[in-house]
C-alpha positions, 0 to 999 in steps of 0.5 A: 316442811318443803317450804322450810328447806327452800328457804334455808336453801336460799338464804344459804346461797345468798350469804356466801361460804364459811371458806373455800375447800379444796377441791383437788386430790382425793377425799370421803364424805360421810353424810346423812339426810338428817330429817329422816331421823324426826320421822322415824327413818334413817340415812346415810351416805358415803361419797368419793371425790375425785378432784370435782367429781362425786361418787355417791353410794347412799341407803334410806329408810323412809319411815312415815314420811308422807309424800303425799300430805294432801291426798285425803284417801292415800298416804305414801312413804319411803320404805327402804331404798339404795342407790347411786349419784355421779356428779361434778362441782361447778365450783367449791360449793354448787354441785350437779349430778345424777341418780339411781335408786331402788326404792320401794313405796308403801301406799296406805288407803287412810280409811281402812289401813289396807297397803300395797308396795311399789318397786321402782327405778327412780332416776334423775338429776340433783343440784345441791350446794354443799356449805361448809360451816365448820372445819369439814363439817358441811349442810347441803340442801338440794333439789332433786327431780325424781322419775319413774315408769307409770305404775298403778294398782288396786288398793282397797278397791280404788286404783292408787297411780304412783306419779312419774314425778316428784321434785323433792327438796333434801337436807344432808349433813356430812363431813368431809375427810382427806388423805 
């Protein structure tokens, strides 16, 4: 599915944009990460632009994404998380930015069910490309580099380490209003 994302991610960027927006002045954006819904989770996300600075305030819960598809023994997903963004665009569709989020990962050992739950601070940096397809209504795929302190536990009597990285391709829609 990652691959899809990158994909898409490409040939947006090579096709150009539907128009420019403006960027000047003030504006909200409402958006969600639409591939959260097909796993049983949810997102949304409001964003304050000031000129070409983003203020990105966002909540999600996970569902049974698995981050880890190729583990045979582990499954994680994305329980409930919050956090924040601040960014620039570098132009009237590439953006970069920052992050903060509180989430929480729930690891399951795939044989016996058994779970445990891990807290975290993710940080890190997004690029993204914000490409409007009709009045203000906009896809933006993104790429975001996620890092957080090495934790690990015990879980069903094998020891679980979460990774300190994860590169995540993302996929929101959204809409943009001005006053």
């Amino acid at each position: 599915m990652k691959k899809y994302w990158l994909i898409l991610f490409l040939i947006l960027v090579g096709s150009g944009t539907v128009s420019a927006q403006e960027r000047k002045g003030v504006s909200m954006e409402l958006e969600s990460l639409v591939p959260m819904y097909l796993f049983g989770g949810a997102h949304i996300a409001v964003s304050l632009n000031v000129d070409n600075f983003r203020f990105r305030a966002s909540c999600i819960d996970g569902g049974n994404y698995d981050f880890e598809p190729n583990n045979e023994t582990f499954e994680r997903n994305l329980g409930v998380g919050c956090g924040v963004f601040a960014g620039t665009f570098l132009n009237d569709n590439w953006h970069i930015y920052l992050f903060v989020e509180r989430q929480r990962y729930i690891v399951t050992k795939r044989d016996s069910l058994v779970q445990a739950t891990f807290d975290v601070w993710d940080v890190g940096p997004g690029i993204g490309y914000q490409y409007f397809i009709w009045d203000e209504t906009y896809i933006q795929p993104a790429l975001h580099l996620y890092y957080r302190s090495s934790q690990t536990k015990q879980i069903d009597g094998i020891d679980y380490s979460l990774r300190n990285l994860d590169l995540s391709a993302v996929f929101r829609v959204g809409y943009r209003f001005h006053w």
